[in-house]
TIPALUM-687197 format. One line per 8 residues: number of its first residue (from 0); their letters; for each residue x, y, z of N, C-alpha, C, O, CB. Coordinates in steps of 0.02 Angstrom, whole numbers, plus 32768, in hexadecimal, padded with zeros to 4 digits. Atoms other than C-alpha are relative to their C-alpha. Glycine has a CB too. Example, Ala and Ser with C-alpha at 12.3 -4.5 7.8 and 13.67 -1.06 7.14 Angstrom:
2
0	as	802D 7FC5 8000 8267 7F1F 8186 802D 803C 8000 8061 803B 8021 7FCE 8001 803E ~ 7FD6 7FC5 7FFD 82AC 7FCB 8165 7FD9 8037 8025 7FF2 806E 802D 8014 8017 7FB9
END
This chain:
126
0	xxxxxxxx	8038 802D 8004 C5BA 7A39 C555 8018 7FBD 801B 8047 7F9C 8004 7FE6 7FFA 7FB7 ~ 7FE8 8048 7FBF C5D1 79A4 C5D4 7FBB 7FE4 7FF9 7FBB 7FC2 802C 8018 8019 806A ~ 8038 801A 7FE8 C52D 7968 C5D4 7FD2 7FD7 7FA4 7FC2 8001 7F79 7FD1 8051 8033 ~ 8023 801C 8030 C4D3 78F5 C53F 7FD1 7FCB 8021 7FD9 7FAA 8055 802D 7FE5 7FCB ~ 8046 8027 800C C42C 789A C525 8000 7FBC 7FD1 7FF4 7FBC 7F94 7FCC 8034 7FDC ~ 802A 8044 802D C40A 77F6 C4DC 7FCE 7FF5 8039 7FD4 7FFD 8076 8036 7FA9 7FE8 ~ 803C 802F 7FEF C372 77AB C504 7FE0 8028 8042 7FCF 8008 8073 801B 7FA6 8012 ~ 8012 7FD6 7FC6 C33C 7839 C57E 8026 7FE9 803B 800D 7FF2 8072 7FB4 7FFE 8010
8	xxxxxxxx	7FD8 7FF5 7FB4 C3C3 7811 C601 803C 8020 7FFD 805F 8001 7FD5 8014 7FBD 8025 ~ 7FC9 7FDC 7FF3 C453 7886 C620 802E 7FE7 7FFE 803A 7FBF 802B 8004 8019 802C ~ 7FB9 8046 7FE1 C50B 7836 C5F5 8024 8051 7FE7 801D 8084 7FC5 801E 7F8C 7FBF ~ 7FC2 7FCB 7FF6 C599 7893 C61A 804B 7FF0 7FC6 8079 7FC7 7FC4 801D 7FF5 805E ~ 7FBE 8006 802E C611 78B2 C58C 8047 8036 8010 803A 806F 8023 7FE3 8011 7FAF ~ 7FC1 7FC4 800F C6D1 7914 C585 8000 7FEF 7FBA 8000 7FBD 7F97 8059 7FF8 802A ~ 7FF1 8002 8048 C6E1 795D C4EF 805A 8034 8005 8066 8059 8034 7FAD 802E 7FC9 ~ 7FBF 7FD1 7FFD C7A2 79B8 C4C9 7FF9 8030 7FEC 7FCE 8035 7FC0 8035 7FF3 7FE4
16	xxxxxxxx	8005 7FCB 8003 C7C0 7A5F C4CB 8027 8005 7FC6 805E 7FEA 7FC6 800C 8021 8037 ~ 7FBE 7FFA 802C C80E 7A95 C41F 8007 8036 7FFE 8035 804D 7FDD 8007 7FE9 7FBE ~ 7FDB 7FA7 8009 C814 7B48 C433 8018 8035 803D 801C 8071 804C 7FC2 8033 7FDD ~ 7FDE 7FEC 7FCC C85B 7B53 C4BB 8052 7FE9 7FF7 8085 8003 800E 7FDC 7FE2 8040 ~ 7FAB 8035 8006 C8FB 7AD6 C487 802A 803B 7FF7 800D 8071 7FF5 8010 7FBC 7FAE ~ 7FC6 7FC2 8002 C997 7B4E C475 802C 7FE6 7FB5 805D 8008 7FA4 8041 8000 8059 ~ 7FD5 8013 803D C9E0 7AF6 C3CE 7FCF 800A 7FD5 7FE4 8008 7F9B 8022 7FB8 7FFA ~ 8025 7FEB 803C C935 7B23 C370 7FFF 803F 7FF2 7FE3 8051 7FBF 7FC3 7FEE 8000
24	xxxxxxxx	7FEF 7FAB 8001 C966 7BEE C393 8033 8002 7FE0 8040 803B 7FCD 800C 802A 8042 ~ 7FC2 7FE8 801C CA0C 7BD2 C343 7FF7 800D 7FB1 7FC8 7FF1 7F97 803B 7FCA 800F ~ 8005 7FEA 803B CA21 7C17 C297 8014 7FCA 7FC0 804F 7FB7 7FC0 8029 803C 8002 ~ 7FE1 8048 8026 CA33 7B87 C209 802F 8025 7FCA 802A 805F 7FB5 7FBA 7FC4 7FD3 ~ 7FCC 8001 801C CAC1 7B7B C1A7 8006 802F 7FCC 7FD5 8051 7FBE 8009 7FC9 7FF0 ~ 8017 7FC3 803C CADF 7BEE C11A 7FE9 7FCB 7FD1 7FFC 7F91 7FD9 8046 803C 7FDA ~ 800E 803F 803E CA92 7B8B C07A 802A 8007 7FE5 8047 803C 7FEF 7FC7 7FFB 7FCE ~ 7FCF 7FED 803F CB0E 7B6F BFE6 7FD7 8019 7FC8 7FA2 7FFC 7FBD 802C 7FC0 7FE4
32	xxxxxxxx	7FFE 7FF8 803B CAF8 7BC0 BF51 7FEE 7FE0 7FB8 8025 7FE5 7F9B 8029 8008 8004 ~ 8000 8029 802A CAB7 7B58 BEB0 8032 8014 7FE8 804F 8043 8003 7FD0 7FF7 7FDC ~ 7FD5 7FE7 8029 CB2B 7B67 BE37 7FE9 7FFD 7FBB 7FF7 7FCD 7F98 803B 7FE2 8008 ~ 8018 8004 8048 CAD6 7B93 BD93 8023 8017 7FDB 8015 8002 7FA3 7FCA 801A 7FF1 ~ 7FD4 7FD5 8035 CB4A 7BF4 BD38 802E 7FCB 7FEA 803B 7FD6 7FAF 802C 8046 8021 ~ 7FD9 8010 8028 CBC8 7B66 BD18 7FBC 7FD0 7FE1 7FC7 7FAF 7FAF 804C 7FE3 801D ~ 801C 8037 803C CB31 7AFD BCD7 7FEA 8023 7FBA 7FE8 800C 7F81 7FB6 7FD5 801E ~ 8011 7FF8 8049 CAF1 7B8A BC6F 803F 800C 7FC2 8033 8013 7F86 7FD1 8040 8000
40	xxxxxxxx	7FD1 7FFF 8015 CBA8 7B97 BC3E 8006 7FC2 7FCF 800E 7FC4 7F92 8026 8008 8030 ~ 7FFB 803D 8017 CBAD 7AE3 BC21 7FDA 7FF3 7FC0 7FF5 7FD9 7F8F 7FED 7FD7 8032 ~ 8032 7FFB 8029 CB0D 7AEF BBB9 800D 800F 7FBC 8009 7FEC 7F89 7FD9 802A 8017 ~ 7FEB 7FE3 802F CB47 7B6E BB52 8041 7FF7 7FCB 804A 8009 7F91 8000 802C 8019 ~ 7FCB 8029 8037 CBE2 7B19 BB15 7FEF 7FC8 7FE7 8010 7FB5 7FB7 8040 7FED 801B ~ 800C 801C 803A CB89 7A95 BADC 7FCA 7FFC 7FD7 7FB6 7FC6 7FC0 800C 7FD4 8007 ~ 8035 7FE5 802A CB06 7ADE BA7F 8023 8026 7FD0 8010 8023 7F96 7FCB 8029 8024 ~ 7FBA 7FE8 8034 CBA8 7B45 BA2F 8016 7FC1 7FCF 800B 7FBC 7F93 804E 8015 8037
48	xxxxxxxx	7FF6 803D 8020 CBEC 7A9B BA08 7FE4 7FE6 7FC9 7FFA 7FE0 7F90 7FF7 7FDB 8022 ~ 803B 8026 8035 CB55 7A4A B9B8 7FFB 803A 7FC1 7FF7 802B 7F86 7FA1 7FF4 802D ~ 8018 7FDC 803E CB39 7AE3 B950 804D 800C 7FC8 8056 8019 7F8D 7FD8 8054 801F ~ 7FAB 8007 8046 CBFE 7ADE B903 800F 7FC5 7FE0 8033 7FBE 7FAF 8057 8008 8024 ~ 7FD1 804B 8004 CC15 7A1E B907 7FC0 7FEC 7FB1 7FD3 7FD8 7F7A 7FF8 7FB1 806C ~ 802D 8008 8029 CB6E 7A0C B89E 7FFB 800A 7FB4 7FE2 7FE1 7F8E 7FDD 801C 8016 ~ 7FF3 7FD7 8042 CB98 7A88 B7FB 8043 7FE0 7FFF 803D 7FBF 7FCC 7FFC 805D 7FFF ~ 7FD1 800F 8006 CC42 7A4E B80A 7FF7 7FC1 7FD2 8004 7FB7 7F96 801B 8001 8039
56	xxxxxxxx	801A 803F 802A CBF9 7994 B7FA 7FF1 7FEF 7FB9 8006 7FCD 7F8B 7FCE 7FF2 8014 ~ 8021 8003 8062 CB9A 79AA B761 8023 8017 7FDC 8023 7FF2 7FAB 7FC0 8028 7FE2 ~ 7FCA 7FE5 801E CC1E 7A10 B714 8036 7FCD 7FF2 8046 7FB6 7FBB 8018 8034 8028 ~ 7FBC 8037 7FFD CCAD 799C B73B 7FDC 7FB3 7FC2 7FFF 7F96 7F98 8010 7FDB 8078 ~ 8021 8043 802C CC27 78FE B6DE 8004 801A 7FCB 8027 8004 7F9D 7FB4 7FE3 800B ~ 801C 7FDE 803E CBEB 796F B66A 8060 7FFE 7FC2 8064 7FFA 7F85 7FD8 806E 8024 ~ 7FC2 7FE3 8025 CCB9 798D B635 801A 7FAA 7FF1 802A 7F9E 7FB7 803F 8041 8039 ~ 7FFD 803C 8006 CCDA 78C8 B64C 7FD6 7FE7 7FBF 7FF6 7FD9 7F8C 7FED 7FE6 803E
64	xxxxxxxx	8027 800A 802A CC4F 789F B5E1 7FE7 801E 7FAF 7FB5 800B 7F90 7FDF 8005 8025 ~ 7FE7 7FC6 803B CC77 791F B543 803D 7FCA 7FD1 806A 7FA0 7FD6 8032 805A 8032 ~ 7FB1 8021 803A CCE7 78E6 B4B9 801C 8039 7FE7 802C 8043 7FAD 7FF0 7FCA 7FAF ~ 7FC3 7FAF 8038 CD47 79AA B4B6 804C 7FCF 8037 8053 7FB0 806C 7FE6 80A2 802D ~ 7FBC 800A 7FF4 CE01 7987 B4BA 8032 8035 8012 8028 806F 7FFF 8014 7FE5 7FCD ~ 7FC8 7FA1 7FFA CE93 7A10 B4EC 800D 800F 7FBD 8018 8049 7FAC 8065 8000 802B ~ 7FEB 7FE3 8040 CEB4 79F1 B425 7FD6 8037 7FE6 7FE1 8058 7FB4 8002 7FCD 7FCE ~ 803C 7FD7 802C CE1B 7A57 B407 8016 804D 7FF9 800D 8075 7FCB 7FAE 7FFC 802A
72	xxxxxxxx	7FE5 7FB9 8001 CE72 7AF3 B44D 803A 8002 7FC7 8061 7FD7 7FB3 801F 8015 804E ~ 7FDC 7FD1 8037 CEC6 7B6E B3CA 8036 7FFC 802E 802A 8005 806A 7FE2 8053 7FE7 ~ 7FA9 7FDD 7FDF CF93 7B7E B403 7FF5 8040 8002 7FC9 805F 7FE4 8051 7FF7 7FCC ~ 7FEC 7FA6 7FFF CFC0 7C2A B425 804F 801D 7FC5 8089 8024 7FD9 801E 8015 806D ~ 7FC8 7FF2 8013 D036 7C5D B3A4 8017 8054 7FE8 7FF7 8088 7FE2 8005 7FCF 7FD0 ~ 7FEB 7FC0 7FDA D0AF 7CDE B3A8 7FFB 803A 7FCD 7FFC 801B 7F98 804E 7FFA 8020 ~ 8009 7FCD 8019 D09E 7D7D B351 8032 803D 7FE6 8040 8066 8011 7FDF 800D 8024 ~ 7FB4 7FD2 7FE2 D136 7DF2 B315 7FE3 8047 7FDB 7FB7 8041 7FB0 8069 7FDC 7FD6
80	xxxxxxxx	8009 7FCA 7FED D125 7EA4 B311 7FE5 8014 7F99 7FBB 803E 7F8A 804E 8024 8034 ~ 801D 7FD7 8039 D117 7EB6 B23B 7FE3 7FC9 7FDD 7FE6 7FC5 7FA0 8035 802E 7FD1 ~ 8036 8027 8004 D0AA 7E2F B236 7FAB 801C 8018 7F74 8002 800B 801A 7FC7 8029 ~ 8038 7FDD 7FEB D02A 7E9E B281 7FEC 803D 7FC8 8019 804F 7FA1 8011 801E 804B ~ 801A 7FDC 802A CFC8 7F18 B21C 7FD2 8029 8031 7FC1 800F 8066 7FE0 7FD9 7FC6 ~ 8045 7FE1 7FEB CF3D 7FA7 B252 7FD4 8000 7FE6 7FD0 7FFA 7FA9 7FFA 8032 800A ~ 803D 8003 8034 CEA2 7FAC B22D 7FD8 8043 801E 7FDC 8054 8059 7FCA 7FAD 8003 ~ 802B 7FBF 7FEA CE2D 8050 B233 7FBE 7FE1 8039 7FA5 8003 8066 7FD7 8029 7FAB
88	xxxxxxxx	8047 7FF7 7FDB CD90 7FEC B281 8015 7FE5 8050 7FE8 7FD9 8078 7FB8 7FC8 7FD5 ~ 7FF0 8019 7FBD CDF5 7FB0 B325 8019 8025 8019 804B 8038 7FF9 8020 7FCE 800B ~ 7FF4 7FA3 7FDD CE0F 8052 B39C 8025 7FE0 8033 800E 7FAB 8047 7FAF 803F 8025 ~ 7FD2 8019 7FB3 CEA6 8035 B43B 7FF3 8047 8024 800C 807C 800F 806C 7FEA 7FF5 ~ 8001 7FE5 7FC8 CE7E 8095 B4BB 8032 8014 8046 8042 7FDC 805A 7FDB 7FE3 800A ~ 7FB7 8006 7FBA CF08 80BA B55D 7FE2 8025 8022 7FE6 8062 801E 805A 801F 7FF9 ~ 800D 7FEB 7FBD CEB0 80CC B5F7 802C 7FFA 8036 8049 7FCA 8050 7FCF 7FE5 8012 ~ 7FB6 7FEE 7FB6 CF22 812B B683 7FD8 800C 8031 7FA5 802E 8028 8041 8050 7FFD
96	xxxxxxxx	8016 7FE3 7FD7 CEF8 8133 B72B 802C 802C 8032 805A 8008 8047 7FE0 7FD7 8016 ~ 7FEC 7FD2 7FE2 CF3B 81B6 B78D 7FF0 801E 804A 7FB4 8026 8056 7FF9 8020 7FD9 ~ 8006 8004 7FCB CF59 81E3 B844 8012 804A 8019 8046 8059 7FFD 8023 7FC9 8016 ~ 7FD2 7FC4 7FFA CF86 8298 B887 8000 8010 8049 7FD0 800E 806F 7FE7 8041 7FD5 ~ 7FED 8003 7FB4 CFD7 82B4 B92A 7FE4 8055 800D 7FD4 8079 7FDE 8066 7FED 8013 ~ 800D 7FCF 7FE8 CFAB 834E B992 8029 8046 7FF0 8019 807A 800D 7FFE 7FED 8038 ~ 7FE7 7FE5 800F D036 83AC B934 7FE8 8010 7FD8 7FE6 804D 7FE1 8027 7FF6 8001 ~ 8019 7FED 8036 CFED 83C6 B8AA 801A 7FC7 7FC2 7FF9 7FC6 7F8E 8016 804D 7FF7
104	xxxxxxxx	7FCC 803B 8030 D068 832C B842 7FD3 7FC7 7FFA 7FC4 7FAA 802E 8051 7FE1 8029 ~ 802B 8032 803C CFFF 82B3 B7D9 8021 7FC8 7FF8 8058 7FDE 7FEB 7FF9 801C 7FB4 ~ 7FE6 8042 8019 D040 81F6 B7B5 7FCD 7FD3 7FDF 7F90 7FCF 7FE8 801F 7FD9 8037 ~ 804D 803D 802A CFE3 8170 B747 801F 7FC7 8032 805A 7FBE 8040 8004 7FE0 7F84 ~ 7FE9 8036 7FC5 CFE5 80DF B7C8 7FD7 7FB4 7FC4 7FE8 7F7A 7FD1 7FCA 8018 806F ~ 800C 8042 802D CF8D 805B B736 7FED 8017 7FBE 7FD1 804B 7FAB 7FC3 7FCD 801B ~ 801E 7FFE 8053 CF6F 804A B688 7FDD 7FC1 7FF8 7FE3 7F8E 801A 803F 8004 7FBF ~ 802A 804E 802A CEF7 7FCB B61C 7FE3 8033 7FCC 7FC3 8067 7FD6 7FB0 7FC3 8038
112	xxxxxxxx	8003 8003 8021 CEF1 7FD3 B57C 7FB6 7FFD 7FCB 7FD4 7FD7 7FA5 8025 7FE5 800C ~ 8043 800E 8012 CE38 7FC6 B51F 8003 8006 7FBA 800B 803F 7FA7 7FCB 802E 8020 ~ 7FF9 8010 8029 CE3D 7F88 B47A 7FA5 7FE0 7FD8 7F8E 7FA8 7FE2 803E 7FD9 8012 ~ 8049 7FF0 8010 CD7F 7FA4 B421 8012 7FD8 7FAF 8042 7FE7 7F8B 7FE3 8069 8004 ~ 7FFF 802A 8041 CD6D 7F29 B384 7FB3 800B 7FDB 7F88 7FE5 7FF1 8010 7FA8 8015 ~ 8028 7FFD 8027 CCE6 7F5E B30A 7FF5 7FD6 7FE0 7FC3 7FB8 7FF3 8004 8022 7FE6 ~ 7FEF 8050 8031 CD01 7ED2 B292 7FCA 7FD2 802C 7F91 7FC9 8018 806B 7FD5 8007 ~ 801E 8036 7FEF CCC5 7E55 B30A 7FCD 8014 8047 7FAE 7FE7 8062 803B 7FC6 800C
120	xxxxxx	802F 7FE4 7FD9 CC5F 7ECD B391 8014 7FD8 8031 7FF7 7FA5 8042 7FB8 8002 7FEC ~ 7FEC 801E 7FCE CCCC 7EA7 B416 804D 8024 800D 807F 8031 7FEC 7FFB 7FB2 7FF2 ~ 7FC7 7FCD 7FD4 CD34 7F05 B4A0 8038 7FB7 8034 8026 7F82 804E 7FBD 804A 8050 ~ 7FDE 8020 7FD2 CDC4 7EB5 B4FE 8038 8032 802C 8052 8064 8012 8020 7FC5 7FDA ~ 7FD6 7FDB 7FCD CE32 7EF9 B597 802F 7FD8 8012 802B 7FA4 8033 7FE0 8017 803A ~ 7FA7 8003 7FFF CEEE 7EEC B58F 801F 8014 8044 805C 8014 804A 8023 803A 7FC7
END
């Protein structure tokens, strides 16, 4: 198109060829990549954060702000063997676990202990 109108008289315009140019056929660059994964990375550690630092917080005030002392805890004291007594309503238990090789030969590879307290309706593991 060489040829335009204003005012009903013919003016001669050049317009440029762009699809003809030889640098608009070349292939553009490769794009990069966003990188979302270290933000949702990023994200996710501190949304981890906030949710440990938070309970921690109040915990940590909550223990500041208390009047318990270490005196409050019971010592542990020591126990000697005919100082102990049985009692019928507290049952010990000896759980073995056991492993057997393709020979047919059996080993107990752990024990724990299970000690059932009637008295006070309450189990503990040794």
């Amino acid at each position: 198109m060489k040829d335009l109108y204003i005012s009903g008289e013919p003016q001669e315009v050049e317009f440029e060829d762009v699809y003809s140019d030889s640098s608009f056929n070349e292939t553009p660059p490769p794009a990069k990549k966003p990188k979302k994964k270290k933000h949702r990375l990023r994200k996710l550690i501190v949304i981890l954060l906030i949710i440990l630092l938070i309970p921690g917080i109040i915990i940590g005030a909550a223990a500041l702000l208390s009047d318990y002392t270490r005196e409050d805890l019971k010592k542990n004291e020591y126990i000697s063997s005919s100082d102990l007594h049985s009692n019928p309503l507290v049952t010990n238990i000896l759980l073995i676990g056991t492993d057997e090789e393709s020979g047919g030969t059996s080993r107990s590879d752990s024990m724990i202990l299970l000690s059932v307290d009637f008295i006070h309706s309450k189990s503990k593991l040794t």
